[in-house]
Kinemage of the C-alpha trace (Angstrom):
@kinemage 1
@onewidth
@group {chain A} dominant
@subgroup {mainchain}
@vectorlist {calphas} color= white
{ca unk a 1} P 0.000 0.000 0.000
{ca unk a 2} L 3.095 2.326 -0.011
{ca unk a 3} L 5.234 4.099 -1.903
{ca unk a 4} L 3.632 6.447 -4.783
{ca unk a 5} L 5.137 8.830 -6.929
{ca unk a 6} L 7.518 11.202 -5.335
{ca unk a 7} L 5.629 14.058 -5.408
{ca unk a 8} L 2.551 12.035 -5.361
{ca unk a 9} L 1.184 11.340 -1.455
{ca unk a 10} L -1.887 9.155 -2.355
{ca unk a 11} L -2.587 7.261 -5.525
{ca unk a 12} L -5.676 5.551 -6.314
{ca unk a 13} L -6.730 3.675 -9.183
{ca unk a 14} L -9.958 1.536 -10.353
{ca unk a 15} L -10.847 1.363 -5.945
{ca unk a 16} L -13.526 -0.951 -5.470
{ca unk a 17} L -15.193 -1.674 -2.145
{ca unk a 18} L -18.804 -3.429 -1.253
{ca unk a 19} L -21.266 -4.446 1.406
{ca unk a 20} L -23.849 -6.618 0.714
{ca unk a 21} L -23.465 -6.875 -2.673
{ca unk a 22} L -23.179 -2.909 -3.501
{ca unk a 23} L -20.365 -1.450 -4.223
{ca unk a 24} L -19.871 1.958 -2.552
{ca unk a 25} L -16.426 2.427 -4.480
{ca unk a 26} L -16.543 0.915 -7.829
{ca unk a 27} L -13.844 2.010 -9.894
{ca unk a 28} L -12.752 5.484 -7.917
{ca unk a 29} L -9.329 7.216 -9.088
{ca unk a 30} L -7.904 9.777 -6.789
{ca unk a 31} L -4.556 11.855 -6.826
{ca unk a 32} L -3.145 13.719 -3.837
{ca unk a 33} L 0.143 15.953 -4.090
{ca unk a 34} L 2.188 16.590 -1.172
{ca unk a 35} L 0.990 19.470 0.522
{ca unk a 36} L -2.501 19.670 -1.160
{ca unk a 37} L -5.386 19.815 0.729
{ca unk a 38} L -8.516 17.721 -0.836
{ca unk a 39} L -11.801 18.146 0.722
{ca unk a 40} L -14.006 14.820 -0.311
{ca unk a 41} L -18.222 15.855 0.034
{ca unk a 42} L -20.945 12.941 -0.448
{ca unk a 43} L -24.358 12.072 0.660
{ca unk a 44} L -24.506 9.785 3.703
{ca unk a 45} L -24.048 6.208 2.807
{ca unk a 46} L -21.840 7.781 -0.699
{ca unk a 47} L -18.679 5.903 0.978
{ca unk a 48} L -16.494 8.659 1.809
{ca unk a 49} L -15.380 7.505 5.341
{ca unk a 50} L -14.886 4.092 3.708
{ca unk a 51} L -12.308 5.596 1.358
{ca unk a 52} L -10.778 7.434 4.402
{ca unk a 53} L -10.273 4.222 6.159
{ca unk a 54} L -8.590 2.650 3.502
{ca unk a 55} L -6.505 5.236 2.665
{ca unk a 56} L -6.020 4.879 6.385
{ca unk a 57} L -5.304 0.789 6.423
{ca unk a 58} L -8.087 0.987 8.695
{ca unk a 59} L -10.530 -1.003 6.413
{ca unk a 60} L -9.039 -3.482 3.273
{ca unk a 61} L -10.568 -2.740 0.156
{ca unk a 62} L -11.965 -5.684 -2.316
{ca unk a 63} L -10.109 -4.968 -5.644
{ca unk a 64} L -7.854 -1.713 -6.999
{ca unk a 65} L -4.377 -0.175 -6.657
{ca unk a 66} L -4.051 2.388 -3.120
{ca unk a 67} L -0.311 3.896 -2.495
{ca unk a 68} L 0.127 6.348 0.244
{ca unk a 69} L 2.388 6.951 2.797
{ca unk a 70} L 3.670 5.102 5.604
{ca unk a 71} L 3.756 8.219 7.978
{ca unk a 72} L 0.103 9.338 7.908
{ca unk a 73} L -2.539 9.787 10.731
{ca unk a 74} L -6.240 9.774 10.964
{ca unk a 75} L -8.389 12.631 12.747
{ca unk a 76} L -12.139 11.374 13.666
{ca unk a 77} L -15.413 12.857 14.415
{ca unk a 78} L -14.787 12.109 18.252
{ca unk a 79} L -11.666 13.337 19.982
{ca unk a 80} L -10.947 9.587 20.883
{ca unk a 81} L -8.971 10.974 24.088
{ca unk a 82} L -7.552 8.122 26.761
{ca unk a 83} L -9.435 9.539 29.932
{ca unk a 84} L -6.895 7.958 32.182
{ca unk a 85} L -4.215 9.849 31.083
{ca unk a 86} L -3.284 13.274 30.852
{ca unk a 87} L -3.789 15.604 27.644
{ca unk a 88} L 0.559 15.709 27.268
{ca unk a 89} L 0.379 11.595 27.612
{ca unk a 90} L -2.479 11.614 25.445
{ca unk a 91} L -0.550 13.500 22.679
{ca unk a 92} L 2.282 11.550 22.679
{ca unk a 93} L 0.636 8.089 23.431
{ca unk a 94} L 2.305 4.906 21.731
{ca unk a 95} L 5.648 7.188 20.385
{ca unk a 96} L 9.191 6.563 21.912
{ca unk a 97} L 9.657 7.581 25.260
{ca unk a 98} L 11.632 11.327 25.437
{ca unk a 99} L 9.082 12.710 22.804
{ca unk a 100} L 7.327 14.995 25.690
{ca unk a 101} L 9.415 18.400 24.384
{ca unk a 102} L 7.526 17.114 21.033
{ca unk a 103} L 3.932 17.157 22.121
{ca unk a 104} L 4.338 20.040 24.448
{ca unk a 105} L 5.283 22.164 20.897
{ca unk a 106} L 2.605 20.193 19.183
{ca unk a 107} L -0.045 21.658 22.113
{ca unk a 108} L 1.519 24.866 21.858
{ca unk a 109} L 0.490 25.159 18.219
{ca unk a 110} L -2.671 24.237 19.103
{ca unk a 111} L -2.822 26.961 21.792
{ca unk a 112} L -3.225 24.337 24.245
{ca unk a 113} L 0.494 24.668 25.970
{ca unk a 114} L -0.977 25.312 29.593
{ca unk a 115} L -2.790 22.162 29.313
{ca unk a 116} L -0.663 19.534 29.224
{ca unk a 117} L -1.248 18.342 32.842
{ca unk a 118} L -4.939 18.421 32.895
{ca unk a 119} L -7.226 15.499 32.484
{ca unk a 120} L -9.552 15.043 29.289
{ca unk a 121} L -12.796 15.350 31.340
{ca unk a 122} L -11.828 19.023 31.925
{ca unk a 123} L -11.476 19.924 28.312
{ca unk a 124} L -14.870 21.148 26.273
{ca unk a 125} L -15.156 19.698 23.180
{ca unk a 126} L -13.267 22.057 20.960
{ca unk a 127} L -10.425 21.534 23.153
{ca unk a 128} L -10.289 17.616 23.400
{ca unk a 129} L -10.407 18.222 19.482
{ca unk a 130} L -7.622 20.486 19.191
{ca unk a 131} L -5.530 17.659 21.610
{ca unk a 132} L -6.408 15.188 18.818
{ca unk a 133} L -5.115 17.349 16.318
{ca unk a 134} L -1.901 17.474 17.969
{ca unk a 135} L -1.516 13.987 18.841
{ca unk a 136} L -2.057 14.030 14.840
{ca unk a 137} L 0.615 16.584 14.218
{ca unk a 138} L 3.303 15.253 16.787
{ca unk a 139} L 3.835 12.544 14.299
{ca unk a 140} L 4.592 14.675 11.486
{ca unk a 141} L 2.367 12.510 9.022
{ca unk a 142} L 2.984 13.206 4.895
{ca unk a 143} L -0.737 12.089 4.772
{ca unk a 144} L -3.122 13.807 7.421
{ca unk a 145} L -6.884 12.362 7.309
{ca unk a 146} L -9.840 14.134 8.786
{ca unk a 147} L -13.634 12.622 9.123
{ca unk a 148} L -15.952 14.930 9.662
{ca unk a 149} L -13.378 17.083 12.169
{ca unk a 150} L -15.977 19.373 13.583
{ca unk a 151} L -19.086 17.891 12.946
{ca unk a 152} L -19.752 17.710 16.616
{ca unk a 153} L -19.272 21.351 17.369
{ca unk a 154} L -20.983 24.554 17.846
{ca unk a 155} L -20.594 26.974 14.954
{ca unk a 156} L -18.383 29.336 16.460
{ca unk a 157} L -16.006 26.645 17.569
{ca unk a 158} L -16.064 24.789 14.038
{ca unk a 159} L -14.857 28.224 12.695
{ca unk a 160} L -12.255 28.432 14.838
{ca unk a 161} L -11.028 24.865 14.201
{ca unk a 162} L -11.725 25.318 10.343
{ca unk a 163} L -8.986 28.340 10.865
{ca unk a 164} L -6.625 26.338 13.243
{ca unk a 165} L -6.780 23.307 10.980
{ca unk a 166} L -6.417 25.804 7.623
{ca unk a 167} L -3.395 27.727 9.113
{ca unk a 168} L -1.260 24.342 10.387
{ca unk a 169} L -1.765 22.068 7.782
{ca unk a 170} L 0.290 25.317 5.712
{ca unk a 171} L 3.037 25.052 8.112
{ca unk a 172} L 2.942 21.411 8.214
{ca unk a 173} L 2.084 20.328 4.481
{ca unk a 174} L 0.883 17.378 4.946
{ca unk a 175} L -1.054 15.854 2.114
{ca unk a 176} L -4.947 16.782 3.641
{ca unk a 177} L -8.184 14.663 2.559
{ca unk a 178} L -10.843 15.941 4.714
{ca unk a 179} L -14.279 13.937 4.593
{ca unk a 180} L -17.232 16.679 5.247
{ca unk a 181} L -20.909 17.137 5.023
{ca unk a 182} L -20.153 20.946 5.021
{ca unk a 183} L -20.294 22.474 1.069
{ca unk a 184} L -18.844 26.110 3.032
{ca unk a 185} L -16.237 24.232 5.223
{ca unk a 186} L -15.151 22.334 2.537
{ca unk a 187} L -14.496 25.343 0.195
{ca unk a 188} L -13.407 27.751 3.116
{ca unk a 189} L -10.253 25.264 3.332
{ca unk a 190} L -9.536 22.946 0.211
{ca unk a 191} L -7.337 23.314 -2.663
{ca unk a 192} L -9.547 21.172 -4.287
{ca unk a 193} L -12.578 19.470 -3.762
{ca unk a 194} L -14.453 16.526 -4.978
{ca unk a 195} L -17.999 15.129 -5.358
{ca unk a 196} L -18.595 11.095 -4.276
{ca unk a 197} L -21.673 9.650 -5.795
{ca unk a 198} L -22.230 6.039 -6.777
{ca unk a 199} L -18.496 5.166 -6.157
{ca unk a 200} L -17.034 7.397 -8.159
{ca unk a 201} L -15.587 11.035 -8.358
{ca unk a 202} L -18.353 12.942 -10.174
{ca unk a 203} L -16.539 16.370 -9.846
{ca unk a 204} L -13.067 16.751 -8.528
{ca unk a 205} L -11.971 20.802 -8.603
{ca unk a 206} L -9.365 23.256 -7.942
{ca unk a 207} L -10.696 26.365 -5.780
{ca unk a 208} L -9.461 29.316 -7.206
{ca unk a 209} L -11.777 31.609 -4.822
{ca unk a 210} L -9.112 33.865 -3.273
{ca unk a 211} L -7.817 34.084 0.464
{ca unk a 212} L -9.185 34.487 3.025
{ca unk a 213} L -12.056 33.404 2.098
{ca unk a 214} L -15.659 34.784 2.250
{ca unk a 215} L -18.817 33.147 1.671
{ca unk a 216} L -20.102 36.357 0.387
{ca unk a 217} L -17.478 36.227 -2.365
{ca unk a 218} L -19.255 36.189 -6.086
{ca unk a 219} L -16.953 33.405 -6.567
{ca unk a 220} L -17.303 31.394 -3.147
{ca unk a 221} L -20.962 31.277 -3.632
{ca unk a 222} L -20.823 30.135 -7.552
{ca unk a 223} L -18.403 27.417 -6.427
{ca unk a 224} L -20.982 26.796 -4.073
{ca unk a 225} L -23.991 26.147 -5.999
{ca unk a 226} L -22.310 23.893 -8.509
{ca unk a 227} L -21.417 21.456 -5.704
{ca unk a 228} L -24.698 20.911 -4.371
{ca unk a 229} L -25.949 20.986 -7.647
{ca unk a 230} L -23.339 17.687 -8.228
{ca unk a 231} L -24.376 16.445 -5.008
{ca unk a 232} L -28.267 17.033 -6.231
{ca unk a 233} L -28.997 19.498 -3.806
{ca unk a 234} L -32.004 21.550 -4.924
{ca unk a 235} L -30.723 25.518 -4.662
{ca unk a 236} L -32.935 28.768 -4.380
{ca unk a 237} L -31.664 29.376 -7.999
{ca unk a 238} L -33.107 25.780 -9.188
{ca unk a 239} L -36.198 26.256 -7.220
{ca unk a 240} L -37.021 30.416 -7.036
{ca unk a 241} L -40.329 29.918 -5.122
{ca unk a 242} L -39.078 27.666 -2.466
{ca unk a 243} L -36.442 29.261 1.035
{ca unk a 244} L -33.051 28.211 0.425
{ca unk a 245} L -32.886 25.454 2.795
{ca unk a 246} L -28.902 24.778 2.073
{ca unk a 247} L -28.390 27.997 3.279
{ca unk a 248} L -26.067 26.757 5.871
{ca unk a 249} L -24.238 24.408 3.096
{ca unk a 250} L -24.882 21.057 4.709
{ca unk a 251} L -25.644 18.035 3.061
């Protein structure tokens, strides 16, 4: 499963994966550079966290060619934090022992520096998710992969993290596929972004809306439209007489 092209991070070719008898990946081609930051969107069910996983070797897929990295690290939903150990041992769990001068820098980026000696239970949520992100970043992956990141947080807070995540994966550069219901999130951070639907890549994208970006950019919300359009996401534009219930850009 390693070893792609050198300035290649993940290579995929002719993926297929099914349950049951359907395939949720059936022929699916992706591309990563080094340093690029993909955004993957998809109905529920499409198979995006499948093709996470297996980018991830957390899940074997049934037929296809998948090279990626060796170094790379996975980012869920949940923080996933040990409660019986502190945030610093939680950052730096499983590594070589003398790697504590790491994870206190890696909490420091996260603006978490003055908690390395407090317990998970004590953290809110965007805080035991900015601890995963370090324990993430402490390992200096060449592939970093995110599943639905902030899903579980307020709006304010996902903003914050959408920045946090934005402005250290440019210091890291880390090849970044991020897995989101979000249409906005996803275009507020990608380089490029791609449609799943029926196991393959229907659009895949450069954005080429400038930074920082602003959803009330001409360009931001055109970009916008034509992914929920691919995702078949009924717009005020398609439907004039009807409220613009993607308003928020969630699928």
């Amino acid at each position: 499963m390693t070893g792609p092209a050198p300035r290649t991070a993940v290579r995929v070719r002719a993926l297929r994966r099914a349950f049951g008898g359907r395939a949720v990946l059936d022929g699916l081609r992706l591309d990563i550079a080094r340093g690029e930051f993909v955004a993957l969107l998809g109905a529920s069910g499409s198979g995006k966290t499948t093709l996470l996983r297996i980018l991830g070797a957390l899940e074997a897929a049934d037929d296809g060619e998948v090279l990626v990295p060796e170094a790379r690290t996975v980012v869920f939903q949940e923080p996933r934090l040990i409660p019986s150990k502190k945030v610093l041992a939680n950052v730096t769990v499983a590594l070589p022992r003398g790697r504590a001068a790491d994870g206190r820098r890696a909490l420091a980026e996260v603006g978490l520096e003055r908690h390395a000696d407090a317990w998970p239970a004590t953290l809110s949520g965007g805080e035991a998710q900015r601890v995963a992100l370090a324990r993430a970043l402490v390992r200096e992956p060449e592939l970093l992969l995110l599943d639905e990141p902030f899903a579980a947080l307020d709006a304010l807070t996902r903003l914050r993290m959408q920045d946090l995540v934005g402005e250290l994966c440019r210091q890291h550069r880390p090849a970044v596929l991020l897995v989101t219901h979000d249409v906005d999130e996803a275009v507020r951070l990608a380089d490029r972004v791609a449609v799943l639907r029926e196991g393959r890549l229907v659009t895949d994208e450069p954005v080429t809306v400038d930074r920082p970006r602003d959803p009330g950019d001409p360009a931001f919300g055109a970009l916008r439209r034509r992914l929920l359009d691919d995702l078949g996401v009924p717009t005020a534009r398609a439907l004039p007489n009807t409220p613009d219930r993607t308003e928020a850009g969630v699928i």
